[in-house]
C-alpha positions in Angstrom: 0.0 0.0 0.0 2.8 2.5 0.8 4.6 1.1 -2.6 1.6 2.8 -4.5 1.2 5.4 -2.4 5.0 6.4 -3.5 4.5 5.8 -7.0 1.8 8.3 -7.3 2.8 11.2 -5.0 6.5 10.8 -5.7 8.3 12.9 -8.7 9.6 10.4 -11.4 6.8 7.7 -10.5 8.1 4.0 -10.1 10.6 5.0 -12.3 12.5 6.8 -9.3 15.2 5.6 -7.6 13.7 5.5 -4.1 11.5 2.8 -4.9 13.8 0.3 -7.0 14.6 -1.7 -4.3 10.6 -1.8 -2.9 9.5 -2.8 -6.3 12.3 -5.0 -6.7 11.5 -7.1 -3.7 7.9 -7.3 -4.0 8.3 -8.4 -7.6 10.6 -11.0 -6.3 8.0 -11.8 -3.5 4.9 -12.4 -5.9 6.4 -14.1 -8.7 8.0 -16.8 -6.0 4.4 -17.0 -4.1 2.7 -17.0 -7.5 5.6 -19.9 -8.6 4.6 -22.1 -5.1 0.7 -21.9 -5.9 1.2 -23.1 -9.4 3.3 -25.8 -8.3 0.9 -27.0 -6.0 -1.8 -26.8 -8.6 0.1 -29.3 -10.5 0.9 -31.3 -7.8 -3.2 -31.9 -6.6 -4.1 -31.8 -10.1 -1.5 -34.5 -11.0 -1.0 -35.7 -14.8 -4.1 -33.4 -15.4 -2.6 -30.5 -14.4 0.3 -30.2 -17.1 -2.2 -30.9 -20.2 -2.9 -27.9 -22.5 -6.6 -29.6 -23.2 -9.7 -30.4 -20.7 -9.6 -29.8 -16.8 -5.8 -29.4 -16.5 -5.8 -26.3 -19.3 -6.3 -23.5 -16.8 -3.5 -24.7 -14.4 -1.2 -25.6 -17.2 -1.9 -22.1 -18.5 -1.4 -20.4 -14.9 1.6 -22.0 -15.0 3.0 -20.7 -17.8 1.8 -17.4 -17.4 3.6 -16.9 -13.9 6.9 -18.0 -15.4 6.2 -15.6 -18.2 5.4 -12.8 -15.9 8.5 -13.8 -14.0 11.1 -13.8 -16.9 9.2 -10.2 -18.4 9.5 -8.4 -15.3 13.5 -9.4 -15.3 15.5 -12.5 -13.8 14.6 -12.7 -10.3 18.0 -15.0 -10.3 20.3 -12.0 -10.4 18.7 -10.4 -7.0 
């Protein structure tokens, strides 16, 4: 909440340098929690949850999307 708060009152936006590391870290935060819950997904889901057809397509497709989102949003490996 105080992030956003920032991001809009501050001059430069989340561009600014005060708030790289903030962003940084809650990026890092949600993609890893987003990550876990896709991974357990697959897990309860079992073979079903890695097809790209039936019941399994919207957790195979979560899936992907957080690794996507991860990857787009720069390596969270170099943090």
């Amino acid at each position: 909440e105080t992030v956003t708060y920032d991001m809009c009152k501050t001059k430069g936006g989340a561009v600014g340098e005060r708030l790289a590391a903030p962003i940084a870290l809650l990026k890092y935060q949600t993609t890893r929690s987003s990550w876990k819950i896709a991974d357990e997904c697959v897990q309860i889901c079992g073979g079903r949850g890695i097809t790209r057809t039936g019941m399994g397509a919207k957790v195979e497709g979560f899936k992907n999307y957080v690794k996507y989102a991860a990857v787009y949003g720069g390596s969270e490996e170099i943090l």
